[in-house]
C-alpha positions in Angstrom: 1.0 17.3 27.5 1.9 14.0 25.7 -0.5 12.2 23.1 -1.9 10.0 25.9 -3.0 12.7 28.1 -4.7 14.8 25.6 -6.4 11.5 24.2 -7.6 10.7 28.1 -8.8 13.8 28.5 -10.7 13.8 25.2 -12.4 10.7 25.9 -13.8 11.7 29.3 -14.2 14.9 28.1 -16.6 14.0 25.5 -18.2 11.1 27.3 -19.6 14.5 29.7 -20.2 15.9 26.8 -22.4 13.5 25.5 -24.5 12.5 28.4 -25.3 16.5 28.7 -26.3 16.3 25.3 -28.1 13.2 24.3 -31.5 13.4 23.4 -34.4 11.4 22.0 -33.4 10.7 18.6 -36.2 12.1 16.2 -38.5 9.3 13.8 -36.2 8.9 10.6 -38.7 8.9 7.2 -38.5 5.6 5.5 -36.6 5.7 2.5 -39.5 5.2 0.0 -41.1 8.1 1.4 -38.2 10.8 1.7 -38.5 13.5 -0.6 -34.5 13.4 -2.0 -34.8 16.8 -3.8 -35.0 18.2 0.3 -32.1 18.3 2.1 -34.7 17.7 5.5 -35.7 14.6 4.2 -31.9 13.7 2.9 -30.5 14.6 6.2 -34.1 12.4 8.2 -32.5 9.4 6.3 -29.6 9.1 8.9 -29.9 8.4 12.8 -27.4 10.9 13.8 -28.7 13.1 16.8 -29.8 16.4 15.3 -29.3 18.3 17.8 -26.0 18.0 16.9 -23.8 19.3 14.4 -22.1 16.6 13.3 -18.9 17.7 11.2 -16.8 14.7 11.9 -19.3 12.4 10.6 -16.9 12.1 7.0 -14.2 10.3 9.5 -16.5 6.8 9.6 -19.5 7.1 8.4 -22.9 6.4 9.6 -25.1 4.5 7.4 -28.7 6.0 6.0 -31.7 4.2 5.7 -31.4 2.5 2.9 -27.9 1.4 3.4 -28.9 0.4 6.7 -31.8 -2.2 5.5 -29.8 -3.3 2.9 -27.5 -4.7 5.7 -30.2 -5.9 7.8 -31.9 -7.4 4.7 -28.6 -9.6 3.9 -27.6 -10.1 7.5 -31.7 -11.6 8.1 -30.9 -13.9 4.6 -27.4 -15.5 6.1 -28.9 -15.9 9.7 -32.0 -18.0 8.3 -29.9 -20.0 5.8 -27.1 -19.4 5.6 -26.2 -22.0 2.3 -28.4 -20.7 0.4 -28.5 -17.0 0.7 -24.6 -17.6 -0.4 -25.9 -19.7 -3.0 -28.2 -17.7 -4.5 -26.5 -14.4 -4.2 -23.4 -15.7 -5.8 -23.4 -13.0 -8.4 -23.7 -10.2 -6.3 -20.7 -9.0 -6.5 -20.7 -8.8 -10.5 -23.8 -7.2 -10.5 -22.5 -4.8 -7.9 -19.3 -4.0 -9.8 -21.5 -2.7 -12.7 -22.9 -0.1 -10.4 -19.6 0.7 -8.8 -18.7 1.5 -12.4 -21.2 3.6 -13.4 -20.3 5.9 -10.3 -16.9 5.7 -10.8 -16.4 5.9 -14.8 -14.5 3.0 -16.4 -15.7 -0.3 -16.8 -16.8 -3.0 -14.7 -13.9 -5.2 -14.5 -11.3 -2.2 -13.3 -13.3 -2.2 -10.1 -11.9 -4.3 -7.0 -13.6 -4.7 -3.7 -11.9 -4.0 -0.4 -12.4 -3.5 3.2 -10.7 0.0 3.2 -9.0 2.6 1.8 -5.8 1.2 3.5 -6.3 -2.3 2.5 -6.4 -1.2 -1.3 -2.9 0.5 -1.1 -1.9 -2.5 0.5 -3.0 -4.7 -2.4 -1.7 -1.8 -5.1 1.9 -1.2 -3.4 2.2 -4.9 -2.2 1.7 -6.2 -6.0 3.2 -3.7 -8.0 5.6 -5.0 -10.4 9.3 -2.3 -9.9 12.6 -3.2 -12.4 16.0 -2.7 -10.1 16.8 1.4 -9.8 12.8 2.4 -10.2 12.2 4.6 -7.4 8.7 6.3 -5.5 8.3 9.7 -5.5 5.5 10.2 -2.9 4.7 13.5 -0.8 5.2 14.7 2.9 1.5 15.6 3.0 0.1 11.5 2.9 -1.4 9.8 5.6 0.5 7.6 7.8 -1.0 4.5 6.2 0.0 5.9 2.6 4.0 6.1 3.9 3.6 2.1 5.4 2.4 1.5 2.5 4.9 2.7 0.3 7.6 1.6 3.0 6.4 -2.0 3.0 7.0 -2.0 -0.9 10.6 -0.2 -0.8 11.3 -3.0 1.4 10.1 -5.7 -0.8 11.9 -4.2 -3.9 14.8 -2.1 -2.6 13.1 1.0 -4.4 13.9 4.7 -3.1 10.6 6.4 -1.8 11.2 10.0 -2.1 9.0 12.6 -0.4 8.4 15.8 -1.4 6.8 19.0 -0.3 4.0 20.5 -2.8 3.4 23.5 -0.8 4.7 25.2 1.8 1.9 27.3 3.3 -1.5 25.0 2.7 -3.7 28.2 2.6 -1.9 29.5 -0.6 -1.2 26.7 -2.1 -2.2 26.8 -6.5 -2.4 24.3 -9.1 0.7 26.1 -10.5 3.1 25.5 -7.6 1.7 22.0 -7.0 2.0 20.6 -10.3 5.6 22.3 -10.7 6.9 20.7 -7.5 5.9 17.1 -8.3 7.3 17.2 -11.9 10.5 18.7 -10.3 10.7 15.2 -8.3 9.5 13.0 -11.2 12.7 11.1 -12.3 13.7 9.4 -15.3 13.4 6.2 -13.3 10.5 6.7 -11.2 8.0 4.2 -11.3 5.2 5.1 -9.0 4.0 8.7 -8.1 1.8 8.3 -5.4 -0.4 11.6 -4.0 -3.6 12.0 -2.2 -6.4 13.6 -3.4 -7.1 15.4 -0.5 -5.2 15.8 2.3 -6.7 15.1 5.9 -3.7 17.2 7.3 -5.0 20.2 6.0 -7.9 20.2 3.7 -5.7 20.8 0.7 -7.3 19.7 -2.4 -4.5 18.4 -5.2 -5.6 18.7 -8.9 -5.7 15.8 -9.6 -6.4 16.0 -13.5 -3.8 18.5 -14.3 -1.0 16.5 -12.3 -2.2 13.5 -14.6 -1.9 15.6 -17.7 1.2 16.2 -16.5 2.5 12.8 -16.2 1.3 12.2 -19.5 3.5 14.5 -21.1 6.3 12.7 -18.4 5.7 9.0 -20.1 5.9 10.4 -23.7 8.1 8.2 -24.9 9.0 6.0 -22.1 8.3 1.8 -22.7 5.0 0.7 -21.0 7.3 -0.9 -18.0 9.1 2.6 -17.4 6.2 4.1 -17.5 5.4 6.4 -14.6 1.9 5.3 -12.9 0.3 7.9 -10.9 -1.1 6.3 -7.8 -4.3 8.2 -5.7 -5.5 7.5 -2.2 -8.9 9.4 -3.1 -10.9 8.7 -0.1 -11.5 12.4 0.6 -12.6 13.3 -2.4 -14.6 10.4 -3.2 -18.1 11.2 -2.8 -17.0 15.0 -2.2 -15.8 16.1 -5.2 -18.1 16.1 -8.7 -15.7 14.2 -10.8 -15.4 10.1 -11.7 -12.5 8.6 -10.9 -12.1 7.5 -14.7 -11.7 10.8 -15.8 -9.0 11.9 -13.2 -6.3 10.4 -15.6 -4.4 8.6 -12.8 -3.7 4.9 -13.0 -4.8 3.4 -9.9 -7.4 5.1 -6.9 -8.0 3.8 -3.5 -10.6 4.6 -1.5 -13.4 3.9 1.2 -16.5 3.9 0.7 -17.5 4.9 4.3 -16.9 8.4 4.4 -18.2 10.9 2.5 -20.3 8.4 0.4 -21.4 7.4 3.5 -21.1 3.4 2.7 -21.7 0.5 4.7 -18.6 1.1 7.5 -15.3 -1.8 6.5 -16.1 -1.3 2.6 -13.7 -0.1 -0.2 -12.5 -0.2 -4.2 -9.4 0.1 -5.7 -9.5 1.0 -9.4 -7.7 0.9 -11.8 -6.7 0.7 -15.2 -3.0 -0.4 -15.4 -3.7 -3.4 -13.8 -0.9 -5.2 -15.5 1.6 -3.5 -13.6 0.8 -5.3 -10.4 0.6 -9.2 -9.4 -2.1 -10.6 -7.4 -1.0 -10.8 -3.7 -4.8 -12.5 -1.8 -6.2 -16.0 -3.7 -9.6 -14.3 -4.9 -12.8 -16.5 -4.4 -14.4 -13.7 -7.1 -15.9 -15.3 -10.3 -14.0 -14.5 -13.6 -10.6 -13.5 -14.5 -11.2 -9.7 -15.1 -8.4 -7.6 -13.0 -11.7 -6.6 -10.7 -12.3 -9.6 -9.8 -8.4 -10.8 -9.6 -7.7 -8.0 -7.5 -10.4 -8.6 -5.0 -9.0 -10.3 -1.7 -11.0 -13.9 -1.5 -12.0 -15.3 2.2 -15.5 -14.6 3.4 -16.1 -11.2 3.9 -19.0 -9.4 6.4 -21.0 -10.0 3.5 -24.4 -8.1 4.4 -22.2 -5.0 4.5 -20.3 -5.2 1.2 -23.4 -5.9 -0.5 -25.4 -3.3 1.0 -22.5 -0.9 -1.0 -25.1 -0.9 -4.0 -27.4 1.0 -1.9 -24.8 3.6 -1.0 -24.1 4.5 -4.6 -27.9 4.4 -5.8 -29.0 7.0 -3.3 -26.1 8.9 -3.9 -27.0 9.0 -7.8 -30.2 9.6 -6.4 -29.7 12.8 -4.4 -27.4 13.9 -7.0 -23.6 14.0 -7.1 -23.7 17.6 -8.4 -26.2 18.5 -5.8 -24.1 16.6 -2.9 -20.7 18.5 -3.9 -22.6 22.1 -4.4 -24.4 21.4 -1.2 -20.7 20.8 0.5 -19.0 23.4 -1.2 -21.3 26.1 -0.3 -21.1 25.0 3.7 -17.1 24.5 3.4 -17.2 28.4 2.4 -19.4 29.0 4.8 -17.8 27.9 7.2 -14.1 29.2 6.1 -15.4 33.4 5.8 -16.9 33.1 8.8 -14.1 31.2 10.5 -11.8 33.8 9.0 -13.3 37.0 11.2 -12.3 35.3 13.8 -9.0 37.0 15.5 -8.2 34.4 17.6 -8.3 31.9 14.5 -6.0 30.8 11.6 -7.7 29.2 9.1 -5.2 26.6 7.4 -7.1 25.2 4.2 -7.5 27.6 1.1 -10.1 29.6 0.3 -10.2 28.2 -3.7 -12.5 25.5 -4.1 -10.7 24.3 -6.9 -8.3 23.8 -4.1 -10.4 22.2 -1.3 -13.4 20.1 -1.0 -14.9 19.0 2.3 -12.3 19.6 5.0 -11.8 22.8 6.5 -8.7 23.3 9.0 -8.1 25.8 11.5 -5.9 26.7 14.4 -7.5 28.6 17.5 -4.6 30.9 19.4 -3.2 29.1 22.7 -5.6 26.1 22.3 -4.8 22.6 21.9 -6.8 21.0 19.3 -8.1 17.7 21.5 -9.3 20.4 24.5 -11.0 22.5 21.9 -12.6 19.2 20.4 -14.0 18.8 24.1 -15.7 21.6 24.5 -17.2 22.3 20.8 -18.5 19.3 22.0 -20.2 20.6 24.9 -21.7 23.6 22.5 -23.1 20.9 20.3 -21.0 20.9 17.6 -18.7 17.6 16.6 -15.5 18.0 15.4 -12.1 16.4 14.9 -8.5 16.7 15.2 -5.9 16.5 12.1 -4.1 12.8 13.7 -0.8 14.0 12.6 2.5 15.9 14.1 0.9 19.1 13.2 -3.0 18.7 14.9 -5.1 21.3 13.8 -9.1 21.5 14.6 -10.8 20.0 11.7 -14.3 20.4 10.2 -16.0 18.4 7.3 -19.8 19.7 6.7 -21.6 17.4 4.1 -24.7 16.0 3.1 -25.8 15.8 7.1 -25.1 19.3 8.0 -26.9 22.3 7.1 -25.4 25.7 5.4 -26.7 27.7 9.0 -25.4 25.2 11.2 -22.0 26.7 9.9 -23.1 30.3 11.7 -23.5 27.9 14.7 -19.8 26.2 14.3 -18.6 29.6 14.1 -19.5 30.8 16.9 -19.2 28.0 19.0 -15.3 28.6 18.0 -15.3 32.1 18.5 -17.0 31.6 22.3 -13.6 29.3 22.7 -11.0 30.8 25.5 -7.5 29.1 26.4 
């Protein structure tokens, strides 16, 4: 069947689903009033249908209550007057790069705004600075919008973009093997290394710090325009993973903020801290000359949603970023032994969770990944499919699942039949 057909029978297959499974969504607690230390009242802050298990809700994210009146709040303020809301909020963006950067690590002024994880590797690939003969090693495990990326700026420059594999069996992948691979590619003229952190296709998790560390030891010695900048499309881990991005050791990180943070949807940051690598490409309208500010594209933005971004990293300093990546790493193994004593299924994403974070891929014998969307869906549980040549079924508990609604998602896939 070709990619049109399984998406057409998808779509009506979960607009059946859904109308057999909508019901009345339950009263959400207000957000002054939700207890964040229980998981209840974390999960009452969102209006997703419970009754649902919702493990694609990482791929755009829906926004929880204080997120949400955050938007209202600013969208109410440039309805009524519109002038002066702009007026008088004309240091928003300042005051919300400060709280970016205590999430993220770093300082203020390393943090730009975006609209997307793809938009800030536009930005970082479209401006960076290559001498003739530097070349890109990048990795056949990156998202589509990573390669166009780096394809854009090959075509730009004239640089080589070099893929390589870092595993060849995701399940078994190490640090060991992935960290050897890459510095096997790394040449004496490459510029830009450019990985994700981890990888939609498969759930794979790359070490991040040690690959830096690793670089490191690569750019001993080189000049500061030779050196070797490691590049990170982070949106995966970001808000997954218990660890700031300033202590990653990579030069530059790109992410959304509207998945697993679960951020006002059309929000991003790119950070960074070689910003002198890269030239402006988008006239800023930011105030200030720090790279943050530079780097941010200028034009007027869907401004009640960027601004409601504070909100999104308050509550998740609030819950706890320790508690929210436990919380997902105890349903992610969940999910994955129980998965596992399955016959019928091959689970693709390793065990480790050094090695994985939220994502957890599988294959079920003789099914098609779109028809077994479909009809989880019609058990109640939402999933997705890997949007790649190789689909697998894909699963991403978090903070709006529950550790037993894993026994539900496995058997809900071992009830599936070809």
């Amino acid at each position: 069947m070709d990619e049109l057909g399984r998406r057409t029978i998808l779509t009506a297959g979960l607009a059946t689903a859904l109308a057999a499974c909508t019901t009345a969504t339950p009263a959400q607690p207000k957000p002054g009033h939700a207890d964040l230390s229980d998981w209840n009242d974390v999960r009452g802050l969102f209006p997703l249908d419970k009754d649902l298990v919702q493990t694609a809700a990482f791929v755009l994210a829906a926004h929880p209550a204080p997120v949400r009146d955050a938007i209202d709040r600013h969208r109410k303020g440039l309805d009524a007057d519109t002038a002066d809301y702009l007026h008088t909020h004309d240091t928003t963006e300042e005051e919300l790069r400060k709280t970016a950067a205590t999430y993220l690590g770093g300082t203020p002024d390393q943090v730009a705004f975006t609209d997307s994880t793809t938009m800030g590797l536009g930005i970082l690939y479209s401006g960076m600075k290559l001498r003739a003969g530097q070349d890109v090693v990048t990795t056949t495990h990156d998202f589509v919008a990573h390669h166009a990326a780096l394809d854009l700026m090959a075509r730009r420059t004239g640089a080589k973009v070099r893929k390589v594999a870092l595993y060849d069996d995701p399940r078994a992948a190490t640090e060991t093997e992935v960290v050897a691979r890459l510095r096997a590619a790394i040449a004496p003229n490459t510029r830009v290394v450019a990985i994700t952190w981890v990888h939609s296709s498969t759930g794979v998790r790359l070490p991040v710090p040690a690959i830096a560390a690793m670089v490191a030891e690569v750019n001993a010695g080189r000049a500061p325009e030779a050196r070797a900048l490691l590049c990170v499309d982070g949106v995966h881990g970001f808000g997954a993973v218990d660890h700031p991005v300033a202590e990653l050791g990579c030069d530059f990180l790109s992410t959304g903020t509207h998945k697993w943070l679960f951020g006002p949807r059309g929000t991003g940051v790119l950070w960074g801290r070689a910003w002198e690598a890269l030239d402006p490409v988008i006239p800023t309208f930011a105030n200030g000359d720090s790279p943050g500010a530079l780097f941010t594209p200028g034009g007027y933005h869907s401004f009640e949603y960027r601004w409601a971004v504070k909100e999104a990293f308050e509550l998740h300093e609030a819950i706890g970023r320790t508690r929210i990546a436990d919380r997902i790493a105890v349903q992610a193994t969940r999910l994955k032994e129980g998965l596992a004593k399955i016959p019928s299924v091959t689970l693709i994403t390793p065990d480790d969770p050094g090695m994985s974070a939220g994502i957890v891929c599988c294959e079920v014998d003789g099914m098609d990944a779109y028809n077994a969307v479909v009809m989880l869906r019609q058990a109640g549980v939402v999933a997705s499919v890997t949007p790649y040549e190789q689909q697998y079924l894909r699963f991403g508990p978090s903070i709006v699942t529950t550790p037993e609604q894993m026994d539900r998602v496995v058997a809900a896939v071992r009830s599936l039949r070809p």
